[in-house]
C-alpha positions in Angstrom: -102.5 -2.9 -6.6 -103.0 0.9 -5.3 -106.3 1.9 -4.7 -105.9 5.7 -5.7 -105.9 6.7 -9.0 -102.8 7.2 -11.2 -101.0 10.4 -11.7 -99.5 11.4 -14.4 -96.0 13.5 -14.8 -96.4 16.8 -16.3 -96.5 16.3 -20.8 -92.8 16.5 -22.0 -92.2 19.3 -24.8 -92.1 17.7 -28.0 -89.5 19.8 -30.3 -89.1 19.5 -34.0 -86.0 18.2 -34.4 -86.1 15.6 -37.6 -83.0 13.7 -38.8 -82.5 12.2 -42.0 -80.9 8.7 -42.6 -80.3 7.8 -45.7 -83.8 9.6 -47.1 -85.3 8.8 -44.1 -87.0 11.4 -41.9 -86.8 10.2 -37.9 -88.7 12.3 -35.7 -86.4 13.0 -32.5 -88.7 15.4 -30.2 -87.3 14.6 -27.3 -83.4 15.6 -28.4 -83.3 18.2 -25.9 -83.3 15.7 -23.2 -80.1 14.7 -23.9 -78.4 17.8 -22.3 -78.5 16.5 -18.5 -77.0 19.5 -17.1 -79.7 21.9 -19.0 -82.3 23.8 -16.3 -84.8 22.3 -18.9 -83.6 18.5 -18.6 -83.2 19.2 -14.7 -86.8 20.4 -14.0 -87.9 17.2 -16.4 -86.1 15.0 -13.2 -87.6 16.7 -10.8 -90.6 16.1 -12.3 -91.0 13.0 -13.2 -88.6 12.1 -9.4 -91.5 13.3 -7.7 -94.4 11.7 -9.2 -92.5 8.5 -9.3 -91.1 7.9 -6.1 -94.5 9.7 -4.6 -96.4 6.8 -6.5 -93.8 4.0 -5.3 -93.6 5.2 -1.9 -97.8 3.8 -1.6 -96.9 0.4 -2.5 -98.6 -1.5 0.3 -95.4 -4.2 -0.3 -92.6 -1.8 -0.7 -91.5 -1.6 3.0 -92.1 -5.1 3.8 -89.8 -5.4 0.5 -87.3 -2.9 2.0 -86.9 -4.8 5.1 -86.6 -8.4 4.3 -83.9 -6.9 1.9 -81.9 -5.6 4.4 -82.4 -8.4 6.8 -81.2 -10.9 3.4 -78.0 -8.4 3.2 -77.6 -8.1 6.5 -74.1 -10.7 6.5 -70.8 -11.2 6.5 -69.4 -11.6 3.2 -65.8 -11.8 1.5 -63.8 -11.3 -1.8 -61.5 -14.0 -3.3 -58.3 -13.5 -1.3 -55.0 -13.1 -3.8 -51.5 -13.1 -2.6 -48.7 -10.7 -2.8 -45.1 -10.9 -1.3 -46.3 -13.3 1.2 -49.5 -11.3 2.3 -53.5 -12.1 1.2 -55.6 -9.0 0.2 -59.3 -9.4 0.4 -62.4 -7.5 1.0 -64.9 -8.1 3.2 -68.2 -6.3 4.2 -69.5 -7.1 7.4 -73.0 -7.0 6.1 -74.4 -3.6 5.4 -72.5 -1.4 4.8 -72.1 0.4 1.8 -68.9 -0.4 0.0 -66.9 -3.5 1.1 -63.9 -3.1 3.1 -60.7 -4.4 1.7 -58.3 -5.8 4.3 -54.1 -7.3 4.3 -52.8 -10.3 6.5 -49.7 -11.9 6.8 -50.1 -15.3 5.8 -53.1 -17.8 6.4 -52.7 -17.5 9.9 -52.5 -13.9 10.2 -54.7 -11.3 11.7 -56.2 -9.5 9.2 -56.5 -5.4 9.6 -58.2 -2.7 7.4 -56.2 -1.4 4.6 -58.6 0.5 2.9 -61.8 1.2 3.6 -64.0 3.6 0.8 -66.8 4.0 3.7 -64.5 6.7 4.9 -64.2 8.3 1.5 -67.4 10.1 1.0 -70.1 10.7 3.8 -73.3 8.8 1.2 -70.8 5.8 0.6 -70.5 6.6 -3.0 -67.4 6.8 -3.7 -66.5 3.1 -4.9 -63.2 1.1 -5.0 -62.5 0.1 -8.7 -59.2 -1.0 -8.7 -57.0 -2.9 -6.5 -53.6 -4.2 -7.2 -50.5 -5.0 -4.9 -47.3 -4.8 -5.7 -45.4 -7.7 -6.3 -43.5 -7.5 -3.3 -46.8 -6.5 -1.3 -45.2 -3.3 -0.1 -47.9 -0.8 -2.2 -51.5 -1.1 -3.6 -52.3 0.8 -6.4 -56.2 1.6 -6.1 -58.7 3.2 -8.1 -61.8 4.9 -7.1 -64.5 6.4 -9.1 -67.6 8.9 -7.7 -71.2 8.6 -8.1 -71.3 5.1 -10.3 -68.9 7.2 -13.5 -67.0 5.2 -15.5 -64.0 7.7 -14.6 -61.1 6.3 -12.1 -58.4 8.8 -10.2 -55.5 6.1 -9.1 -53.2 6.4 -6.1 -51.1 4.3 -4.2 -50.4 3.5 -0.4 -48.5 2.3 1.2 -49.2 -1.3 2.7 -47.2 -1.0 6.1 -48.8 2.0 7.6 -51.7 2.6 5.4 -50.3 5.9 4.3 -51.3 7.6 0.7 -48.0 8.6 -1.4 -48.8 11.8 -3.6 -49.0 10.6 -6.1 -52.6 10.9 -7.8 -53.2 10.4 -11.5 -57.0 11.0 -13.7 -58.8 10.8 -16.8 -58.8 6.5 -16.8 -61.3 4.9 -17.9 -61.7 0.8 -18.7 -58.2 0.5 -17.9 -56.2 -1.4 -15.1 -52.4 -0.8 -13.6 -49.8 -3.6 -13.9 -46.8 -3.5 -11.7 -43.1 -3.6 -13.4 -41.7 -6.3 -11.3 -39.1 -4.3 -9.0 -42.7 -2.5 -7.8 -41.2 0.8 -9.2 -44.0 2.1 -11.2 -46.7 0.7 -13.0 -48.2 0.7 -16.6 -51.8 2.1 -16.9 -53.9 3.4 -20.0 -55.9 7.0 -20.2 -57.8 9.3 -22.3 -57.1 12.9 -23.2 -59.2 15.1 -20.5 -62.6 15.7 -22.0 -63.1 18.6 -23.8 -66.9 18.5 -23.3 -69.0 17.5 -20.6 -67.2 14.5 -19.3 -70.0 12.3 -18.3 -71.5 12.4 -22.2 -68.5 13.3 -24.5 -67.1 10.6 -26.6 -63.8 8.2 -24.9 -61.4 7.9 -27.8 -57.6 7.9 -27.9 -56.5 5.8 -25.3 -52.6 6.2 -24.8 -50.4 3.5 -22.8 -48.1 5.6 -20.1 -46.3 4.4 -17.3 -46.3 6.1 -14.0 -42.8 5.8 -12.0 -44.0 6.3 -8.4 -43.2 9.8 -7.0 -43.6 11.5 -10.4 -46.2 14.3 -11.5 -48.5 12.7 -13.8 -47.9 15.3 -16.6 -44.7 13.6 -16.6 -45.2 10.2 -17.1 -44.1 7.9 -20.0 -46.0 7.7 -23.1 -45.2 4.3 -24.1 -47.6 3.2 -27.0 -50.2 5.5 -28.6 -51.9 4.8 -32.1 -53.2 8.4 -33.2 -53.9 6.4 -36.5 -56.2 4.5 -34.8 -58.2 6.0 -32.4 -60.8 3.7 -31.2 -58.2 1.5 -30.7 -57.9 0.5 -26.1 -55.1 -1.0 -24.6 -55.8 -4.0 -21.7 -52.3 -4.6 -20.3 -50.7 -6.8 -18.1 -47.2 -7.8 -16.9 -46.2 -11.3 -16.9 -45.5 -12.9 -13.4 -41.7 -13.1 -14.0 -41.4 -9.7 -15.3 -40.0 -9.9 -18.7 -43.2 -8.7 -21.0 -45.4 -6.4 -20.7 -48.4 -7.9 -22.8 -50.8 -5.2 -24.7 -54.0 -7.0 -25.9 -55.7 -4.2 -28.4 -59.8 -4.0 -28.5 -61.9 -2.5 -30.7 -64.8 -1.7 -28.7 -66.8 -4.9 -28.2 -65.5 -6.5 -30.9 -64.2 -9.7 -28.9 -61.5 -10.2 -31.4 -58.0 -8.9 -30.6 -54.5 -8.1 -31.2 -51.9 -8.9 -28.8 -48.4 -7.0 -28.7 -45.7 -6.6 -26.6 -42.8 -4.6 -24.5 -40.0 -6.5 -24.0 -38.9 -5.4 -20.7 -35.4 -6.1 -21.4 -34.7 -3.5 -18.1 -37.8 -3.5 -15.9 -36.5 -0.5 -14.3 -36.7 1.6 -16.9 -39.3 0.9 -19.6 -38.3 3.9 -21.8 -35.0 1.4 -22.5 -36.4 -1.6 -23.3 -37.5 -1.2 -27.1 -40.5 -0.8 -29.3 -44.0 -2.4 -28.3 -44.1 -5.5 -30.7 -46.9 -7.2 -32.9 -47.3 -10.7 -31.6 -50.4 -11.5 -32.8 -51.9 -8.9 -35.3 -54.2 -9.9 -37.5 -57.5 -9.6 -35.6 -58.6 -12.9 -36.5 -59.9 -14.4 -33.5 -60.1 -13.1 -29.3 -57.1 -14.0 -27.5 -56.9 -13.5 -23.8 -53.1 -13.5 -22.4 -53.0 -16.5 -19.4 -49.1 -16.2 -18.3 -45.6 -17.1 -19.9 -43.1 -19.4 -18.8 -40.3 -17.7 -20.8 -40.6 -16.9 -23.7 -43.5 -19.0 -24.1 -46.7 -17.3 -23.5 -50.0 -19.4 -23.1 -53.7 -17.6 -24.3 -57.2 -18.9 -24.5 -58.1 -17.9 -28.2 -61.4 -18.9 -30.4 -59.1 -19.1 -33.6 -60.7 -22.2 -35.1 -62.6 -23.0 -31.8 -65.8 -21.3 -31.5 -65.6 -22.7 -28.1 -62.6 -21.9 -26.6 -59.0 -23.5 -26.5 -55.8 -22.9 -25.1 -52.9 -22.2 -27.5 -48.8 -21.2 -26.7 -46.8 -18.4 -29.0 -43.5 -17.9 -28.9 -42.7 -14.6 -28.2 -39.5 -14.5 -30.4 -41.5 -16.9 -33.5 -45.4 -15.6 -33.4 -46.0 -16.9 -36.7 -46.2 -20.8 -35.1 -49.2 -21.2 -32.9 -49.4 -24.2 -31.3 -52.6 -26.3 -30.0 -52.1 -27.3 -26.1 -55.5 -27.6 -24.7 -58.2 -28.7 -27.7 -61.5 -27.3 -28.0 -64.7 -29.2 -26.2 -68.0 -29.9 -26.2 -68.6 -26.8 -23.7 -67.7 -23.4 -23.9 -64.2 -22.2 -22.4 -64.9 -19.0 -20.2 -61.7 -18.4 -18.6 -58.2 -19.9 -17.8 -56.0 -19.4 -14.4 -52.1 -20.0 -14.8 -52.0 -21.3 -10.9 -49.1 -23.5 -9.8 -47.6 -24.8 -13.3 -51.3 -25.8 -14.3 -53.6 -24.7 -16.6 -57.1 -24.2 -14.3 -59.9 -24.0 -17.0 -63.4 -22.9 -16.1 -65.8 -24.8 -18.3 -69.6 -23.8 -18.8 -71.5 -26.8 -19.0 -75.2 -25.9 -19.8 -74.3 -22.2 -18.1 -73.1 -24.5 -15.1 -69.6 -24.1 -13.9 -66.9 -27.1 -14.3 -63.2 -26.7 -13.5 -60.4 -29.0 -15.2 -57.0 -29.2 -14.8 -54.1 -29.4 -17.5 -50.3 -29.1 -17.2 -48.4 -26.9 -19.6 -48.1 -29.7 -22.2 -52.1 -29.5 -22.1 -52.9 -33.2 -20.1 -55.5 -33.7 -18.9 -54.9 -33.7 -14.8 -58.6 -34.1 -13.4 -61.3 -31.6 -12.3 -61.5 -29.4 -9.0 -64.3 -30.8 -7.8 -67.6 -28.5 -7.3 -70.6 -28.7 -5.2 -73.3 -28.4 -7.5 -75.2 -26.2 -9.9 -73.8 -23.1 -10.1 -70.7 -20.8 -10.5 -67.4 -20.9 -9.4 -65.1 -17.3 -10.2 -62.0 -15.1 -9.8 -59.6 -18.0 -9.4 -56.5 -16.5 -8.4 -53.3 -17.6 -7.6 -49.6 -17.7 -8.5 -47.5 -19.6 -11.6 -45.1 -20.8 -9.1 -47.1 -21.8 -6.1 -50.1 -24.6 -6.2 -52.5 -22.6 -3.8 -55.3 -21.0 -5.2 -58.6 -19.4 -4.5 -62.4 -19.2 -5.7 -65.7 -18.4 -5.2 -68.8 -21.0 -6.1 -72.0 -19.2 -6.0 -75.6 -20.7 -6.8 -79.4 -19.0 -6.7 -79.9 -20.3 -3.0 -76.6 -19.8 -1.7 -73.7 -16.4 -1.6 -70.6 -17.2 -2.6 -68.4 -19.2 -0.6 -64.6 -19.1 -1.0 -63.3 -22.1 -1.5 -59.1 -23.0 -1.2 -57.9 -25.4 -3.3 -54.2 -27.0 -4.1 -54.4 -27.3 -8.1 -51.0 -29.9 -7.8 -52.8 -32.4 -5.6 -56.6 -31.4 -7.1 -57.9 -30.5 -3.0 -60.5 -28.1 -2.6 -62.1 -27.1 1.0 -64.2 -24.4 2.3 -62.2 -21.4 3.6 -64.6 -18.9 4.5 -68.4 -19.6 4.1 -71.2 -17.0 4.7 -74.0 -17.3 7.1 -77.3 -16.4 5.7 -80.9 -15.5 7.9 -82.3 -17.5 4.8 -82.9 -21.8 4.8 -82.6 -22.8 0.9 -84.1 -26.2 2.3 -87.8 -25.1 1.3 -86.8 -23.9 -2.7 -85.0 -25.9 -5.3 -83.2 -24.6 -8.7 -84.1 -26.3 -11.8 -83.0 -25.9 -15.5 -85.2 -26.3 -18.0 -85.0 -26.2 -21.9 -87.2 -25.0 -25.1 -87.2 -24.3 -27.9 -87.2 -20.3 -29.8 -89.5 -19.6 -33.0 -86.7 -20.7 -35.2 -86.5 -24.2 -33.0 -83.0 -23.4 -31.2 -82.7 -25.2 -27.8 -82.0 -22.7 -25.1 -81.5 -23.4 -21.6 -83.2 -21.4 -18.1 -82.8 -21.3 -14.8 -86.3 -21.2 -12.5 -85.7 -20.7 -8.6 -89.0 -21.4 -6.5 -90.6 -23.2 -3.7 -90.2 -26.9 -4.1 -94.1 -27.4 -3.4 -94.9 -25.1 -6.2 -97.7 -25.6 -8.2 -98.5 -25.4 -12.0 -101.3 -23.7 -12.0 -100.7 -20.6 -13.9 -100.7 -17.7 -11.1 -97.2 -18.1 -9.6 -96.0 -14.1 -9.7 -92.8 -14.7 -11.9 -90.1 -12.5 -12.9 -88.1 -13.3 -15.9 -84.7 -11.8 -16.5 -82.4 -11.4 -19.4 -79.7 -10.3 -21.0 -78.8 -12.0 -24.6 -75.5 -9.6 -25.8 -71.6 -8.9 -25.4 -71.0 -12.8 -25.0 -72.0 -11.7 -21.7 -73.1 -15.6 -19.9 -75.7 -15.7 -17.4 -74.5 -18.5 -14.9 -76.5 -18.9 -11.7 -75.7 -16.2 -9.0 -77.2 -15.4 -5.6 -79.6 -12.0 -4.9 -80.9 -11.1 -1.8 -83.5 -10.0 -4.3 -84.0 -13.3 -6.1 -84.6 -14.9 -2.2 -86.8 -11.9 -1.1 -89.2 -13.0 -4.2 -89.3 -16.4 -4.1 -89.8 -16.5 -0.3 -93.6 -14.6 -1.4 -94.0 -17.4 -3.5 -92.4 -16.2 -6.8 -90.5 -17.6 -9.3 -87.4 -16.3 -10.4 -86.5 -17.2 -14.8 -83.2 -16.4 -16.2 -83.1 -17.5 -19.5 -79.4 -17.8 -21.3 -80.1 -16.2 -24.6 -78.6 -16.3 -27.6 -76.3 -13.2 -28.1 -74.5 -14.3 -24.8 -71.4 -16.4 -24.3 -72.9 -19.6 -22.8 -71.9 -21.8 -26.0 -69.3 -20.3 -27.1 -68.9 -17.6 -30.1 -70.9 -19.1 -32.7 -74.0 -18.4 -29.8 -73.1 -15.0 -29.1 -72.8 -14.1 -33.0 -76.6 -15.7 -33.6 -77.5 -12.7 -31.8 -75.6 -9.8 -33.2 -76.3 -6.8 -35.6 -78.5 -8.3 -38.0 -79.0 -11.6 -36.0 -80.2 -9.2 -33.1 -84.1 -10.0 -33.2 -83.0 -14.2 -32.6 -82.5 -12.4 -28.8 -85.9 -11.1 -28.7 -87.4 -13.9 -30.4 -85.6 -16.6 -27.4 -86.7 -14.1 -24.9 -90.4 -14.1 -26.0 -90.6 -17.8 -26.2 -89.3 -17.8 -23.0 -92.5 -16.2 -21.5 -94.6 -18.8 -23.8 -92.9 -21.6 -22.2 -93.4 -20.7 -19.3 -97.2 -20.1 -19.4 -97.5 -23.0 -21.8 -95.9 -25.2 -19.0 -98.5 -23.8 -16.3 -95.6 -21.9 -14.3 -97.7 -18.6 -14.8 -99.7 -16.7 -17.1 -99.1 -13.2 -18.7 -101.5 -11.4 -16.4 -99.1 -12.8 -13.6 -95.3 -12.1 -15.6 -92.7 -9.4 -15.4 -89.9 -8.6 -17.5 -86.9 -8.0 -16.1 -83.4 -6.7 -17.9 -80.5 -3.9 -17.5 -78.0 -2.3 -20.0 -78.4 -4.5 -23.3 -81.3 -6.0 -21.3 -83.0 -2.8 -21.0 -82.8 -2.8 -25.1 -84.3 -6.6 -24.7 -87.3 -5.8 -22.2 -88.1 -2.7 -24.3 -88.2 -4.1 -27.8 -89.9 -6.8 -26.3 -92.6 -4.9 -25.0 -93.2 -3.2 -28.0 -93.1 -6.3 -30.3 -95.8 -8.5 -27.9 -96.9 -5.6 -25.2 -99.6 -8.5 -24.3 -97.0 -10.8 -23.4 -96.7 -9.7 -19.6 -98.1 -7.5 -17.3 -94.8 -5.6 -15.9 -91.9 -4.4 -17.6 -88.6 -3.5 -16.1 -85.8 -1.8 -18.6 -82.9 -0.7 -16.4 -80.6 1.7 -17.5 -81.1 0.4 -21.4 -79.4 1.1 -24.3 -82.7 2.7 -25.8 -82.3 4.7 -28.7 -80.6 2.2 -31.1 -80.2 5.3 -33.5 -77.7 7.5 -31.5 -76.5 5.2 -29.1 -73.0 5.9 -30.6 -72.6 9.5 -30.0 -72.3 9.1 -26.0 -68.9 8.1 -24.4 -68.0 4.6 -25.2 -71.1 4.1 -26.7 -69.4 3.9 -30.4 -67.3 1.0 -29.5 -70.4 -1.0 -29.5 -71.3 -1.1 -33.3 -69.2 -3.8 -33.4 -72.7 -5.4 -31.4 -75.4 -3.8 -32.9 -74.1 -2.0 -36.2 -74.9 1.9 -36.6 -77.4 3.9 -38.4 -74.8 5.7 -40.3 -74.8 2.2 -42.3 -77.5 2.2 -44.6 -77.2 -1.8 -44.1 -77.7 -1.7 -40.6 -80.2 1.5 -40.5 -82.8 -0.6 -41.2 -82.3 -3.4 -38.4 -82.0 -0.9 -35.8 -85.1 0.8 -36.8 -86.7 -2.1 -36.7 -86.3 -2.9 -33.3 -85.3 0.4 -31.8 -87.5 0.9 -28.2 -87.4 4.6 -28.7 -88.4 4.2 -32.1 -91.3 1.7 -32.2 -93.9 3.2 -29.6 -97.7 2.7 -30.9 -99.8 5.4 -29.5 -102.9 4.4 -27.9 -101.5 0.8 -27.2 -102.3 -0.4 -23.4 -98.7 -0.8 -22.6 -97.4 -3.0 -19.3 -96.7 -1.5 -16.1 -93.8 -0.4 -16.6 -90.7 1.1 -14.3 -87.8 2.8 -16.2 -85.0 2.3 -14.1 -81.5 4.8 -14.6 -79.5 7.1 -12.8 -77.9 10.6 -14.0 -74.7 9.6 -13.4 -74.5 6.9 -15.5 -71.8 7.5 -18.4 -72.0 4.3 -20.0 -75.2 4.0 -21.0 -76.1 7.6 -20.7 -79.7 8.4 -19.0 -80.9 9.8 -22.2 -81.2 6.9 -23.6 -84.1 6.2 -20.8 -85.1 10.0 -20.4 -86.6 10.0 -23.9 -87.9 6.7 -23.9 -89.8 7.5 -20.9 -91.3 10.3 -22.7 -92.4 8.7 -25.6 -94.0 5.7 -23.3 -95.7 8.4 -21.7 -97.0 10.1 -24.3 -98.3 6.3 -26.6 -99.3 4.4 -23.4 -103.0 4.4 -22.7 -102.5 5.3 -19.6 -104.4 2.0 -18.2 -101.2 1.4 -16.7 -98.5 3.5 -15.4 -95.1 4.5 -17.2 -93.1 6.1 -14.7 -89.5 6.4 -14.5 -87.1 6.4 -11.2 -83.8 8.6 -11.5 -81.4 7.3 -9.1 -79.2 10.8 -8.1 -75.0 10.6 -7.3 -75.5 7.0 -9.3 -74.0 5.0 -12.2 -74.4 2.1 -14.3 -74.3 0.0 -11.4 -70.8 -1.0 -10.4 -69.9 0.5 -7.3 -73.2 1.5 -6.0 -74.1 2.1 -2.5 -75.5 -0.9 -0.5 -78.3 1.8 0.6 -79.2 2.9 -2.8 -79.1 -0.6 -3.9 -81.5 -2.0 -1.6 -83.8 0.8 -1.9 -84.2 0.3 -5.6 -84.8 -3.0 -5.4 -87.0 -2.9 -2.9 -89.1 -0.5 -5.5 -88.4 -2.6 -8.4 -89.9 -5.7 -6.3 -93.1 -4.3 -5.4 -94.0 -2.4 -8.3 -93.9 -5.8 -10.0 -95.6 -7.4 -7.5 -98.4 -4.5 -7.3 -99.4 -4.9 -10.8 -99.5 -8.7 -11.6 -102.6 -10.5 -11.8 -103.8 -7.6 -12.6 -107.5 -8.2 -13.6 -109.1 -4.5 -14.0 -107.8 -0.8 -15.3 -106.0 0.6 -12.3 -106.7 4.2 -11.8 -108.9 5.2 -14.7 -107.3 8.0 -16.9 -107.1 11.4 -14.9 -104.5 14.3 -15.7 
């Protein structure tokens, strides 16, 4: 821990602002800091910028951090290659730079060249790639890039041939794709109105379905489905392999149920020809995700009667008939590839990756055969050709892409990393305990396989527990840069998360919410209990809805651990939905507007349940001001509410990452450099066995 004493950022003004819900006064002093573009607001950064990274840039381990970090990224790595018109597209960085590369080869055999590469895009590297798609022919890629970590996408195409941009250049997209009409023509996409407020904080509703013919002005495009009756109503769409439909699966924010229509493409060269968009399945009864077609009938993965997953065909022309092919099972159904007239179905097993085949009748084939714990992803491939791809990725080793042949069940490596890291010295094991209410939940600990129980291994315990988001094991230069000191790295699969299926991610919804918080806590206990570590040795660890989790952790047992790391958290449970998309996550959490659900949030609200004078963890706020998903207010205000109740035996600082998002699409740089601060503030301030730095101004 730092020998000098702590500093503390300048007092934040504390207005008067008071709302009332439901005859309820709430106290919201810290309103102003929701305008991030005021001088006010700004100055507040600056502030708080300066005494943070001042304070982290002392850490006697944050350099050391910062190098093995870079040495642990330092290596080749690729994407799962797909195929298009008889060329693979992949991306591939060569180990540090800042956005991967995305390259095009003829066949297997071919030499690969750059297509694309974002490096070249802006001089910081943060300009990102969010969207890639060939057309079917392989001739064009449609791409998307977004700037500074927004949510916001500007789509163009270019050509495949020469690497030359068409004019074409369309904007205001958000959470949507582009799917190809089959002649490679034009392509269908979804987008909002242009903001009429500040575009990083006002509200995304009113999605409209277009389609873009290439060459055309975008104020010109096709408006092919729009429900002004329904305006939190978004469009994912896709069309299917052969051509005929283009498939519109509705959402509802986070609600994971969802309504699939359709567009008969009756003439895939002109859309505008080809009919209304069609219910097929419309009565938002269950999540159905759209897997492929073999005429007109079209195969999803749906929970409807199967909290865990099962495959089911409609006919397009008869909807009302849906029939069972592939039965739910013991383990939860994550995903489903249509590769090569088989059904490729990713099982979780425990939060551990299986893969089985079917045929389209549903039989059961065999497995594609994996090699171990961990998690294979992103199969790709084609309906009419057996080839496919994926990646299998553990806690000790990156993801290696794998080839497989899904007719004769083969699967060999086709490119493999090469890490400056030996996994020989640390093992993975799952354990299993039980939560207050005696619910068995599984976690993942990585360590040194000569560790010792002796209660002063540093450990670091992540979560996440929301969105049926499943926490399956993944590699982290970060993870390896921890352990290597002798940590231990926890990820416990809460409830709120997908890992068993929906009935798992429900026991931690809306009014189910503190079962999250309860499994996360016992987490800690169970690990202390079984002589892994003790509190005065634990940090917390969690981002987005796991930035919610770390904080209403911390103010429910603030003697549970030493460190606390919320990451751009959803933080103030009270306005959350006033922000961009942040209203299509009710469906998750409820609103205050409900005098039902008032109450829960308030309960359990970070911003909201602060205790002045209590001797909070060390704790490191983590956001950027870019971020338009979960808008930095949420951690602005928190921040100066911790700093205001916090004894101050501790610090409560907060780091502002600047030309930043929510995360996807960060710089390799920036994302180094943060963890490298994350890593050793944590590892400053456990075993922390006197006050560090008294209590000056």
């Amino acid at each position: 821990m730092p020998d000098q004493p702590l500093r503390r950022p300048p007092p934040t003004r504390a207005g008067d602002q008071v709302d009332d819900y439901h005859g309820t006064a709430i106290g919201d002093p810290y309103r102003w800091l929701e305008d991030p573009d005021s001088p006010e607001t700004q100055a507040w950064v600056t502030a708080q910028n300066e005494v943070t990274f001042g304070y982290l840039a002392s850490l006697p381990e944050r350099e050391s951090f910062r190098r093995r970090l870079t040495e642990l990224q330092d290596y080749e790595r690729f994407s799962v290659p797909y195929f298009r018109g008889g060329r693979y597209f992949f991306a591939r960085n060569s180990g540090l730079e800042n956005q991967a590369v995305l390259f095009v080869q003829n066949g297997l055999d071919g030499v690969p060249r750059v297509l694309l590469d974002p490096n070249l895009l802006s001089p910081d590297g943060t300009v990102a790639l969010t969207l890639v798609e060939p057309s079917p022919d392989g001739r064009l890629l449609l791409y998307g890039t977004s700037t500074s970590g927004s949510d916001w996408q500007e789509f163009r195409i270019r050509r495949v041939d020469d690497g030359v941009d068409l004019p074409d250049r369309l904007r205001w997209i958000k959470f949507s794709g582009g799917t190809w009409t089959r002649d490679g023509a034009g392509f269908f996409y979804g987008r909002y109105p242009e903001p009429s407020g500040a575009a990083l904080t006002a509200a995304n509703r009113d999605m409209k379905v277009y389609y873009h013919r290439l060459g055309a002005e975008q104020a010109d495009d096709t408006l092919i489905y729009q429900r002004p009756d329904q305006p939190d109503w978004g469009f994912g769409l896709e069309v299917s392999h052969d051509g005929r439909y283009l498939i519109v699966a509705i959402w509802v924010g986070t609600d994971t149920r969802t309504r699939i229509h359709y567009l008969d493409l009756i003439d895939p060269t002109d859309p505008r020809l080809s009919g209304p968009v069609t219910p097929m399945l419309d009565r938002f009864d269950a999540a159905y995700a759209f897997l492929g077609n073999r005429g007109p009938t079209c195969y999803f993965r749906t929970d409807l009667d199967a909290p865990r997953g099962r495959i089911v065909s409609v006919e397009a022309t008869a909807p009302e008939v849906i029939r069972s092919i592939v039965a739910e099972r013991p383990d939860a159904l994550e995903s489903v590839a249509h590769v090569g007239g088989r059904l490729v179905a990713s099982y979780l097993v425990d939060a551990k990756s299986a893969l089985e085949v079917f045929d389209e009748a549903g039989t059961h084939l065999g497995a594609l055969q994996l090699p171990g714990i961990g998690t294979g992803t992103g199969i790709t491939g084609e309906p009419d050709r057996a080839e496919a791809f994926f990646a299998f990725t553990s806690f000790l080793a990156p993801a290696t892409i794998y080839r497989a042949d899904v007719v004769a069940r083969t699967v060999e490596v086709f490119r493999a990393p090469v890490l400056k890291f030996d996994p020989t010295a640390f093992t993975t094991e799952q354990v299993f305990y039980r939560s207050k209410d005696g619910t068995r939940i599984p976690m993942f600990l990585v360590h040194r396989a000569d560790l010792k129980r002796d209660g002063t291994n540093p450990t670091l315990l992540y979560g996440y527990g929301g969105f049926d988001v499943s926490l399956t094991p993944a590699f982290s230069p970060g993870t390896i840069a921890w352990i290597e000191r002798g940590g231990i790295y926890a990820s416990a699969n809460l409830r709120g998360g997908g890992e068993y299926g929906k009935a798992w991610h429900e026991a931690g919804q809306r009014g189910s919410k503190q079962n999250v918080f309860d499994d996360f806590i016992a987490a800690a206990e169970h690990l202390i209990a079984e002589g892994y570590t003790s509190s005065a040795h634990l940090a917390v660890e969690g981002g987005s809805n796991g930035g919610l989790l770390v904080g209403a952790t911390v103010n429910q047992r603030p003697d549970l651990a030493a460190v606390a790391i919320p990451e751009v958290g959803v933080l103030d449970m009270l306005r959350y939905h006033h922000f961009t998309i942040g209203w299509a996550w009710v469906p998750e959490y409820g609103s205050a507007e409900d005098r039902n659900d008032f109450p829960v949030l308030r309960g359990y609200s970070p911003l909201h349940n602060l205790v002045p004078g209590t001797d909070y963890p060390a704790t490191l706020i983590v956001t950027a001001d870019h971020d338009d998903r979960v808008v930095p207010a949420h951690s602005f205000k928190y921040a100066a509410a911790l700093q205001a109740a916090t004894a101050w035996q501790r610090p409560a600082y907060i780091r502002i990452e600047t030309k930043a998002g929510h995360g996807a699409g960060k710089p390799l740089s920036k994302s180094i450099e943060e963890r490298a601060d994350v890593l050793a503030f944590a590892w400053a301030h456990l075993d922390r066995r006197e006050p560090c730095g008294g209590n000056p101004s």
